[in-house]
C-alpha positions in Angstrom: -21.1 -26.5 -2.7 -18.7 -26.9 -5.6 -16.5 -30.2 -5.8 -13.7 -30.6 -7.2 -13.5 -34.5 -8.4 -10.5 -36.9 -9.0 -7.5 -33.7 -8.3 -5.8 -34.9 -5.5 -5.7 -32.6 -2.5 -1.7 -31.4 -2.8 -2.5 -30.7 -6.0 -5.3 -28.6 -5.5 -3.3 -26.3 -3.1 -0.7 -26.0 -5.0 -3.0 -24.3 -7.7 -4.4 -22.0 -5.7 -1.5 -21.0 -4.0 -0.1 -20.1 -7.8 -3.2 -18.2 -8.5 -2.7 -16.5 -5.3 1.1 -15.7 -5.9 0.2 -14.6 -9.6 -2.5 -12.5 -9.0 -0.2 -10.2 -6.1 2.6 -10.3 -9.2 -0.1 -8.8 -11.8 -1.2 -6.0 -9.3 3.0 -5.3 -8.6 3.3 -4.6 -12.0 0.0 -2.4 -12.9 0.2 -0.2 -10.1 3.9 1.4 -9.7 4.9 4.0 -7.5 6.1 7.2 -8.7 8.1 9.2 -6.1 10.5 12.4 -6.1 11.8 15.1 -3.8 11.5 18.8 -3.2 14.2 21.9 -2.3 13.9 25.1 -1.5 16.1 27.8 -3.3 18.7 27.2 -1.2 18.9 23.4 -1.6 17.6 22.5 1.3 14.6 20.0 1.8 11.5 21.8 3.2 9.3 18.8 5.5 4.8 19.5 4.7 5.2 20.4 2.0 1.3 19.1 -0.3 1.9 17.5 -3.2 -1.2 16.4 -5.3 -1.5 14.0 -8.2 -3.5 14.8 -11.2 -4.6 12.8 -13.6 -5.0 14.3 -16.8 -6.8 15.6 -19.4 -9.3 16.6 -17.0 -7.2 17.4 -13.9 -9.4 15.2 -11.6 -7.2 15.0 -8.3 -6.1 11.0 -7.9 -4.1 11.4 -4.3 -2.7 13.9 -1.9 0.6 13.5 0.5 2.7 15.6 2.2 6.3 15.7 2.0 8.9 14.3 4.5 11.6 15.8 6.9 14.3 14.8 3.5 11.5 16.3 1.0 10.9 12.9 -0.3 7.4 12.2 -1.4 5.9 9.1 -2.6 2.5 7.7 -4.3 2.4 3.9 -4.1 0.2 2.3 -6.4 -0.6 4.9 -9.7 -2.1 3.7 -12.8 -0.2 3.5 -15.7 -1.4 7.2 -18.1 -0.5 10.7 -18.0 -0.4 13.2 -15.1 0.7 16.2 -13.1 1.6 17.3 -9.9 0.4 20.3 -8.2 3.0 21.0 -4.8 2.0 23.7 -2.4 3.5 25.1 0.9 3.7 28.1 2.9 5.9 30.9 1.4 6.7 29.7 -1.6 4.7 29.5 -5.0 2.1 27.0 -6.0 4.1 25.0 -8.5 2.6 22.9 -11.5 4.6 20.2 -13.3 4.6 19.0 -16.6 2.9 15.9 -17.7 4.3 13.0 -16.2 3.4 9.5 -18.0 3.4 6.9 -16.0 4.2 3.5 -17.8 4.4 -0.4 -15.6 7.6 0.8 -14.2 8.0 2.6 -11.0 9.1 6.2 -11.8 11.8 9.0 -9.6 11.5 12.3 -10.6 13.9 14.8 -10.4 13.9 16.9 -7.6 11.1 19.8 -7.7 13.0 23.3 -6.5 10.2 25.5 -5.1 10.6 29.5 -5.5 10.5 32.0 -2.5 7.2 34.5 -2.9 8.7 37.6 -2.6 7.3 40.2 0.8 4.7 42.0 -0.6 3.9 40.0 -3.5 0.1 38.5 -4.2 0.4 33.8 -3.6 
């Protein structure tokens, strides 16, 4: 068992409890979240909707989440580099973003507006 000698004991748990507090800080700041919203042609904000996050250049898929009754979509903790999102739902077409880059700050996008596949048309 490690001792520590000759620190006195208030001491001691006040360093820890700094390592503690700066270690929460440092993963606050490397992981931001990145978050946005979709709408339908009409405006409107369509609830299930998949959105996926790829990380790029080799479009390996980092996260999936589905969008909420508002069309709000969130990924907590990304990595700081370069991406894109992938959002796909039910009657409308797949839609592919451009590169995002993702810095130490948290990032909103503007809102994604999905397009209507047309009756008769191939997804």
């Amino acid at each position: 068992m490690l001792r520590i000698v000759n620190i006195p004991k208030p001491t001691r748990i006040l360093v820890s409890i700094l390592i503690l507090l700066t270690t929460g800080v440092h993963a606050q700041v490397m992981a931001p979240a990145l978050t946005g919203s979709i709408l339908d042609p009409d405006h409107k904000a369509p609830a299930g909707v998949t959105v996926s996050l790829h990380q790029l250049p080799d479009s390996a898929l980092v996260a999936t989440t589905l969008s909420n009754g508002d069309g709000h979509f969130s990924f907590p903790r990304v990595r700081a580099g370069n991406y894109y999102l992938e959002i796909r739902s039910v009657s409308y077409q797949v839609f592919y973003s451009g590169t995002i880059g993702v810095s130490r700050k948290s990032l909103t996008l503007q809102p994604f507006i999905l397009t209507a596949i047309r009756p008769g048309s191939l997804p």
